[in-house]
N, C-alpha and C positions, 0 to 999 in steps of 0.2 A: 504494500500500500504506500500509498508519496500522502501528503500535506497539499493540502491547497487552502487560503480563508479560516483555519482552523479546522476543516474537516477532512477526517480519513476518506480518501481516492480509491477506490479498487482498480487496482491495477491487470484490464483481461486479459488474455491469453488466448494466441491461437496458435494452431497448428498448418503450416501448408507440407503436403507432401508433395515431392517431384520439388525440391526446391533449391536443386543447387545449380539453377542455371534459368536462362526462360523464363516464360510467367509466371513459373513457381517462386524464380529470385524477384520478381517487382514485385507480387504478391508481398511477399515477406516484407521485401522493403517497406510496399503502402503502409502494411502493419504497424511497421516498427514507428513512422513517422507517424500516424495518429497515436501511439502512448502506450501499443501493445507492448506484451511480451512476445516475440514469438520462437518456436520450436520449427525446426526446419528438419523436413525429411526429407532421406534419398539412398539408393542403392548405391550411386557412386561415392566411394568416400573418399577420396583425394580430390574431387571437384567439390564437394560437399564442404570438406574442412575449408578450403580455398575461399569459398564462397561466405564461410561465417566468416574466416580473418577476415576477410574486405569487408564485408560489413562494422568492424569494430567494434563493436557492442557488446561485449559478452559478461555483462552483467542481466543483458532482457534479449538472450538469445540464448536457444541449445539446440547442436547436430546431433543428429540421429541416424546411426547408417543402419538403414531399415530394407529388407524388401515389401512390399506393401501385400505381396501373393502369402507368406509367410505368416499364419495365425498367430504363435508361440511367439514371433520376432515383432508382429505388430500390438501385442499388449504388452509387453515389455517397455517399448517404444513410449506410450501412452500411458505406462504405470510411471516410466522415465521423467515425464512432463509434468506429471498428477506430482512426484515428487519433490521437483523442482519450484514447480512456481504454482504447484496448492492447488488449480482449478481449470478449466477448459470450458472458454467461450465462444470459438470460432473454428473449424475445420473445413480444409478446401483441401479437396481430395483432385489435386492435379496429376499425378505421376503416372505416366502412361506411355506406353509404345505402339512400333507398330510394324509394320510390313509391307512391300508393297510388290505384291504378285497374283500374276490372274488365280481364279478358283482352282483352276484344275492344277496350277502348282503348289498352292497352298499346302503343305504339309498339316498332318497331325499335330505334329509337335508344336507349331507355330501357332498355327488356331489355338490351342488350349492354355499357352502362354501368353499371347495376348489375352485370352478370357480372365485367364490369372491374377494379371497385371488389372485391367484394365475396367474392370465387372468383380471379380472378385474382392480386391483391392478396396476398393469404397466399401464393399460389404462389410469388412473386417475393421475396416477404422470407422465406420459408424456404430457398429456394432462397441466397438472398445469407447470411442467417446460418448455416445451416448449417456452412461451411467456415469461418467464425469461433470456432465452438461447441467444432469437433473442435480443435482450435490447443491449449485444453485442458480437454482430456478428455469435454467433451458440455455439455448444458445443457437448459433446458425451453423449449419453447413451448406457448402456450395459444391456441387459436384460438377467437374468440367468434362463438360461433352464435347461434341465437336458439331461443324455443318454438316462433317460426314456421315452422322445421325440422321437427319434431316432431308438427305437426298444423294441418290447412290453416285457414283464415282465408279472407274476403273482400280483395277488392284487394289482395292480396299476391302475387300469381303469380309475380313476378321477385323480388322479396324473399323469399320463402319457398323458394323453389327456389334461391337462389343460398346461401339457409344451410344448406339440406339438403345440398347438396355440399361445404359444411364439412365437416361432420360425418365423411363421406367421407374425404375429403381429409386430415382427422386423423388415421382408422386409417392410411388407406396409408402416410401420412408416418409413423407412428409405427410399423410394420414394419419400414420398409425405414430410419430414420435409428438404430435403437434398437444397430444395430454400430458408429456413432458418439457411444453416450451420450447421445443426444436422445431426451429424452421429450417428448410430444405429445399433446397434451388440450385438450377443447374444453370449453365454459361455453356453457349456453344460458338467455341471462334469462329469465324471464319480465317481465312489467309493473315499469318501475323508474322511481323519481322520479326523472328526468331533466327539465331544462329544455326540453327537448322536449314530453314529456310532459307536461308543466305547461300548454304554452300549445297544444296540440292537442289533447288530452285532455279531451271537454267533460263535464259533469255525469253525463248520461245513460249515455255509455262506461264512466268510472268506476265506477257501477254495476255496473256489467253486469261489467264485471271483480271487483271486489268478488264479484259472486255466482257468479263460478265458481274464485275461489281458495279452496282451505280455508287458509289463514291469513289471511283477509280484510282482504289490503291490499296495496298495491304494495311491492316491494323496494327498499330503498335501494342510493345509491350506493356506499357502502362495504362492506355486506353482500355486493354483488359483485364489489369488490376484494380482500377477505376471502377468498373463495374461489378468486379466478384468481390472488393471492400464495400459497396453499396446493398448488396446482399446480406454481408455479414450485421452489416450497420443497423441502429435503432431505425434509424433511416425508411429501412424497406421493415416495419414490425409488422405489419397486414401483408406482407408478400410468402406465400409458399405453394411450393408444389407446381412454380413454374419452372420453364426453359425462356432463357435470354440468349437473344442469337447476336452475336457480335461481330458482324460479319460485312460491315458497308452496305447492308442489303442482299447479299450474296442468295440468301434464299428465297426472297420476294423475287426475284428476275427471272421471267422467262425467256424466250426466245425474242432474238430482234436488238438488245440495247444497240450490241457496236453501229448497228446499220443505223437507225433509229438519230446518235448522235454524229453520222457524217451528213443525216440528211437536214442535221441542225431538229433538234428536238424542242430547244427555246426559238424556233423560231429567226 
């Protein structure tokens, strides 16, 4: 707890996992710059450690080198947090991978590690925070999906179907946690300048994504932290059991923009 005017501050606490890089690291950030505490998760731990030093903080920061697929390793994780800093008010279940191959290459192995990752993962940290949350009084979770949820894609078959069960997974959670003051909401990006994105994203893709966002361009990384701290927030206290598509529009568009604005659409 800090002092303010003479009255004791509760100081909240969230958790982002997938946060040693990406929207997971501006997530954290947002956090840390409204007053949280936060707990950063991730499987890599050499970028993970990397990512708390540069942050400097580490009196309202803790790594966590977790796999999120791993039950035994994700209440550890979150008994880790409980110990630390007493309570859990916000969890953003970002940590996720993927693949990119047609169906009929898609191996076994790959589909069910993505499921893992990706669907399992939230299961297991809602599951663990939850009974943190109620301790007092409730809190938020945001689970990030993707547009790839929303409308199919090539070589995405497990990646897209495993965020489509977010989405899912969101309502239900958000039903049935909402008699313990858990709100639950999903974010689904669209195109974001991630380092990812940077170095697999060639010319020709960029394009092509350009031509079918109407705000013709990728979403930043903070733009997407912006609105998964606005979930978390007292902010949105009447909001659950949606999806937020963050995405330029990317899924409102049908067929026609790029033609559409050479034929001058203003006019």
């Amino acid at each position: 707890m800090t002092k303010a005017d003479g009255k004791e501050q509760i100081r909240k606490v969230a958790l982002v996992t997938g946060a040693a890089r990406g929207i997971g690291l501006a997530v954290a950030k947002r956090f840390l710059g409204e007053g949280y505490r936060v707990a950063l998760l991730d499987i890599e731990r050499d970028l993970l450690d990397a990512s708390v030093k540069a942050l400097n903080d580490p009196d309202n920061t803790l790594a966590l080198h977790t796999d999120v697929s791993d039950a035994a390793a994700v209440d550890k994780a979150f008994a880790a947090t409980q110990a630390r800093f007493g309570r859990l008010d916000a969890l953003v279940n970002n940590a996720g991978i993927a693949n990119f191959k047609p169906l009929l290459e898609t191996t076994l192995e790959e589909w069910e590690r993505i499921m893992a990752v990706n669907l399992t993962g939230p299961f297991l940290c809602t599951k663990a925070a939850a009974p943190l949350m109620r301790e007092h009084g409730g809190g938020a979770i945001v689970n990030i999906a993707s547009i790839s949820a929303l409308r199919a894609s090539t070589l995405r078959v497990a990646y897209g179907t495993s965020k489509a069960g977010i989405i899912h997974f969101t309502k239900q959670s958000a039903v049935e946690l909402a008699l313990l003051g858990i709100r639950v909401n999903a974010v689904a990006p669209g195109p974001v300048e991630t380092a990812m994105a940077k170095a697999v994203h060639t010319p020709a893709i960029r394009a092509d994504y350009h031509d079918a966002i109407p705000l013709n361009r990728y979403g930043g990384e903070d733009e997407l932290a912006d609105a998964i701290f606005f979930l978390c927030s007292d902010r949105s206290s009447y909001i659950t059991g949606q999806m937020l598509a963050v995405d330029g529009g990317f899924d409102a568009t049908g067929i026609g923009l790029p033609t559409l604005r050479r034929e001058g659409i203003n006019g």
